[in-house]
N, CA, C and O atoms as a printed pandas DataFrame, in Angstrom:
    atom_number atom_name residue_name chain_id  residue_number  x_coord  y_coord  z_coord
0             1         N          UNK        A               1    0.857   -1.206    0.000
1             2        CA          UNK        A               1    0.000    0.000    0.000
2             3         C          UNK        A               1    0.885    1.246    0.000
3             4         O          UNK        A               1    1.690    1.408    0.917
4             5         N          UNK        A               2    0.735    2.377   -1.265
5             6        CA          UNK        A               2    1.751    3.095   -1.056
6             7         C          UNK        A               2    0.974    4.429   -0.857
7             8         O          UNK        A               2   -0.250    4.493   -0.740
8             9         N          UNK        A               3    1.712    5.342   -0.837
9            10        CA          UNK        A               3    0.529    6.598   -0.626
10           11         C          UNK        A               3    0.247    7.508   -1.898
11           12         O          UNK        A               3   -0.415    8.518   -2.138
12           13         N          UNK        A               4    1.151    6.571   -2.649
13           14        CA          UNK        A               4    1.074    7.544   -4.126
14           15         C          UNK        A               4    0.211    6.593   -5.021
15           16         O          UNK        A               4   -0.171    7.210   -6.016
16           17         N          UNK        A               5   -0.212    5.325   -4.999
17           18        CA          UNK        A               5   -1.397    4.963   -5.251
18           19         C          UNK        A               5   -2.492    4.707   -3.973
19           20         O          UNK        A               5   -3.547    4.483   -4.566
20           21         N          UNK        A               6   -2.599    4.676   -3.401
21           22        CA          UNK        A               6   -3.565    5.365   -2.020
22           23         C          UNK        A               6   -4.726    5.628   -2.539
23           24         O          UNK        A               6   -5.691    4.952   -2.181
24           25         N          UNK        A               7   -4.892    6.761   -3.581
25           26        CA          UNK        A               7   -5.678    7.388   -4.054
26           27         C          UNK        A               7   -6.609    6.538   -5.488
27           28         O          UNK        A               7   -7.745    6.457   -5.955
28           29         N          UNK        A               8   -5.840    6.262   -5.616
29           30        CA          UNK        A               8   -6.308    5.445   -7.060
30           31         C          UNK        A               8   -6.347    3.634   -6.974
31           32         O          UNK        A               8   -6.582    2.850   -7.893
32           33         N          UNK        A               9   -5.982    3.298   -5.335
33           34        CA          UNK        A               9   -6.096    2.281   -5.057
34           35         C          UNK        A               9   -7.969    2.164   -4.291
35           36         O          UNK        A               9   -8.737    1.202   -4.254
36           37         N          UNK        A              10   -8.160    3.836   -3.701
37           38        CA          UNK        A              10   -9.283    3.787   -3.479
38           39         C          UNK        A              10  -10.421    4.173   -4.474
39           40         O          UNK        A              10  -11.594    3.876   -4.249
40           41         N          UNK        A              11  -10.091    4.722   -5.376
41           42        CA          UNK        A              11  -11.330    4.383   -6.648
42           43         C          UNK        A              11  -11.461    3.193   -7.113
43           44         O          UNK        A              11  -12.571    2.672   -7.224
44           45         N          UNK        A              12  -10.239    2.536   -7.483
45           46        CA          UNK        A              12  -10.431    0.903   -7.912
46           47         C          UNK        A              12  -11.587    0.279   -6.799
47           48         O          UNK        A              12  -12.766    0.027   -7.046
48           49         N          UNK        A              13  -10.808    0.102   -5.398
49           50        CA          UNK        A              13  -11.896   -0.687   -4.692
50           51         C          UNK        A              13  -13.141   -0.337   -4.386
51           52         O          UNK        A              13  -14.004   -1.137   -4.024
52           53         N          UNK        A              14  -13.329    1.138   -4.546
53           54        CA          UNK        A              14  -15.030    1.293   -4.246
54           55         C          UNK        A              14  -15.115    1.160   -5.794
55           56         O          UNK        A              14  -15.793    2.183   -5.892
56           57         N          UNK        A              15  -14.968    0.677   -7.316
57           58        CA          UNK        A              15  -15.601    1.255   -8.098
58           59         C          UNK        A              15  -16.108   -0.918   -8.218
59           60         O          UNK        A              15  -17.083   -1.480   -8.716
60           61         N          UNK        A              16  -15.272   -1.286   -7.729
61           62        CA          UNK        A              16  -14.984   -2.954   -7.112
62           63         C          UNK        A              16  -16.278   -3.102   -6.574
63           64         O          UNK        A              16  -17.073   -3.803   -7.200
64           65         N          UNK        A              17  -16.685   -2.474   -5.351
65           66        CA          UNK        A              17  -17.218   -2.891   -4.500
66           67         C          UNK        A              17  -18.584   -2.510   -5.152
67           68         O          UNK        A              17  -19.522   -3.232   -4.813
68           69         N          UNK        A              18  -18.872   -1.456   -6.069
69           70        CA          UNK        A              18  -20.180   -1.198   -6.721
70           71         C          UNK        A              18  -20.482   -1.874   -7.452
71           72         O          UNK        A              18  -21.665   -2.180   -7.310
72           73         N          UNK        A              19  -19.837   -2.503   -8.551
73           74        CA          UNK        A              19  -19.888   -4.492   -9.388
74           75         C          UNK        A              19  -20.468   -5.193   -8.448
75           76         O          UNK        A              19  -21.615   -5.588   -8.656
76           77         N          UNK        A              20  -19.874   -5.473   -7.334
77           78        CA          UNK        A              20  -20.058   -6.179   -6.490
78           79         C          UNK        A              20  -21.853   -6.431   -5.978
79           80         O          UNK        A              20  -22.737   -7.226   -6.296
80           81         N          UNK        A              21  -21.712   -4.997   -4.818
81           82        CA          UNK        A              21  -23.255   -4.934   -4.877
82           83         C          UNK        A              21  -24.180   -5.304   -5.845
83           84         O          UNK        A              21  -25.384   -5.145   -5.641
């Protein structure tokens, strides 16, 4: 986990977690 994808690690997983739902 770095802090320079941080940011774009958290659009991936919420855009993840909305597929999901």
């Amino acid at each position: 986990m770095r802090m320079e994808t941080s940011f774009e690690s958290n659009a991936l997983e919420r855009r993840y977690m909305y597929i999901n739902m």
